[in-house]
C-alpha positions in Angstrom: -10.8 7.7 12.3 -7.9 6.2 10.6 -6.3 2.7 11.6 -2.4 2.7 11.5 -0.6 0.1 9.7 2.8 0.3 9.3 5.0 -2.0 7.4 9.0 -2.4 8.2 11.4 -4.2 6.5 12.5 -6.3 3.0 9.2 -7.1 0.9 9.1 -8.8 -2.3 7.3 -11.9 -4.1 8.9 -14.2 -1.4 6.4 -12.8 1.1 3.7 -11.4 -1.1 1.2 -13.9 0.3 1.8 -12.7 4.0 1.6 -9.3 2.6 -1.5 -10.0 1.0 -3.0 -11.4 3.7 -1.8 -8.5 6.0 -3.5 -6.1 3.9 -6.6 -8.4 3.1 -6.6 -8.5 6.8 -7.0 -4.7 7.3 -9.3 -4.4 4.4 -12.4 -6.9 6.5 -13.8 -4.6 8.9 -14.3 -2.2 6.3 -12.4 1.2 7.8 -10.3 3.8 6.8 -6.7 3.1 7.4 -3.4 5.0 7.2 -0.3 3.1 5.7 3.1 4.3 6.9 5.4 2.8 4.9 8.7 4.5 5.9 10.3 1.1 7.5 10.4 -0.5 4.3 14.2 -1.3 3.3 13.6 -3.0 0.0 10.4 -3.2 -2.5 10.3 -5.2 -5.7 7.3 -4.8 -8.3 5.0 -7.7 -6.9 5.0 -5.8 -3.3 4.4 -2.6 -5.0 1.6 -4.4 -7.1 -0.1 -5.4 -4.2 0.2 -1.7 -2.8 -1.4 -0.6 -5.8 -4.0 -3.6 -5.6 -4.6 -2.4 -2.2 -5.3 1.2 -3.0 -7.5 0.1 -5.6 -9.6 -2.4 -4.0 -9.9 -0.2 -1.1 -11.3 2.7 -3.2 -14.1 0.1 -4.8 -15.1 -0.7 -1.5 -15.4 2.9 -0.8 -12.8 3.5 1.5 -9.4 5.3 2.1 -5.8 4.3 2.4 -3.7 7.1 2.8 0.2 6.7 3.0 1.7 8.6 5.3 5.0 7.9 4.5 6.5 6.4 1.5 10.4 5.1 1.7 13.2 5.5 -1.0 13.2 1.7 -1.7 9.2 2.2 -2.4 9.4 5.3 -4.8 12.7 3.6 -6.3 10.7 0.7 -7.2 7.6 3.3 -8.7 9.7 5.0 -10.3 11.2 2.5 -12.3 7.8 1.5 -13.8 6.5 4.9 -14.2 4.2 5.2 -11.3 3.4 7.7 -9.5 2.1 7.4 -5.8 -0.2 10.1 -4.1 -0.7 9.7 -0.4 -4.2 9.4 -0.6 -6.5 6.8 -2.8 -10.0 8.4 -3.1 -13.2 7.3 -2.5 -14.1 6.2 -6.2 -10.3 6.6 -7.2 -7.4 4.2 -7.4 -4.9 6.3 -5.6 -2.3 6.0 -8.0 
C-alpha cells in the first residue's frame, strides 16, 4: 500500500530545505508512497530538482513514488529544461 503525500502551494529554493526534509521524511520508513502534486501553484528548477532527486533516490532504495498528479506550474517548469516526467519511478529506474 501507497502512502499519500500531497504538496500544495509556491515551492522554490527559498524552501527547498523544508522540502527536502519533507521528502527525506517520507523516504525513512522505507515505503511506497504516492505524490499528488496538483496543489502546487509555482515550481522553479531547484524544487523540481529535488523531485527528480526524490524519484531517483527512492528507486536506489528500491522503492516507488508515483505522482498522481502533476500541476501546470510543475510540467511548465520540466518542460523548460527538457524533462519529461512519468507518473511512476521504477524499482531500479529513476522515474524521469
Amino acid at each position: 500500500m501507497e502512502r499519500p503525500l500531497t504538496l500544495t502551494g509556491a515551492w522554490n529554493i527559498a524552501n527547498a530545505e523544508e522540502l527536502h526534509a519533507i521528502f527525506a521524511g517520507y523516504l525513512e520508513p522505507g515505503e511506497d508512497f504516492a505524490l499528488n502534486l496538483s496543489g502546487v501553484e509555482r515550481c522553479d528548477t531547484a524544487a523540481l530538482q529535488l523531485i527528480l532527486s526524490l524519484r531517483k533516490t527512492a528507486a536506489e532504495r528500491g522503492l516507488n513514488v508515483r505522482l498522481t498528479a502533476i500541476s501546470p506550474a510543475i510540467r511548465e517548469t520540466a518542460n523548460a529544461l527538457a524533462v519529461a516526467l512519468t507518473d511512476r519511478a521504477e524499482r531500479g529506474g529513476d522515474g524521469v
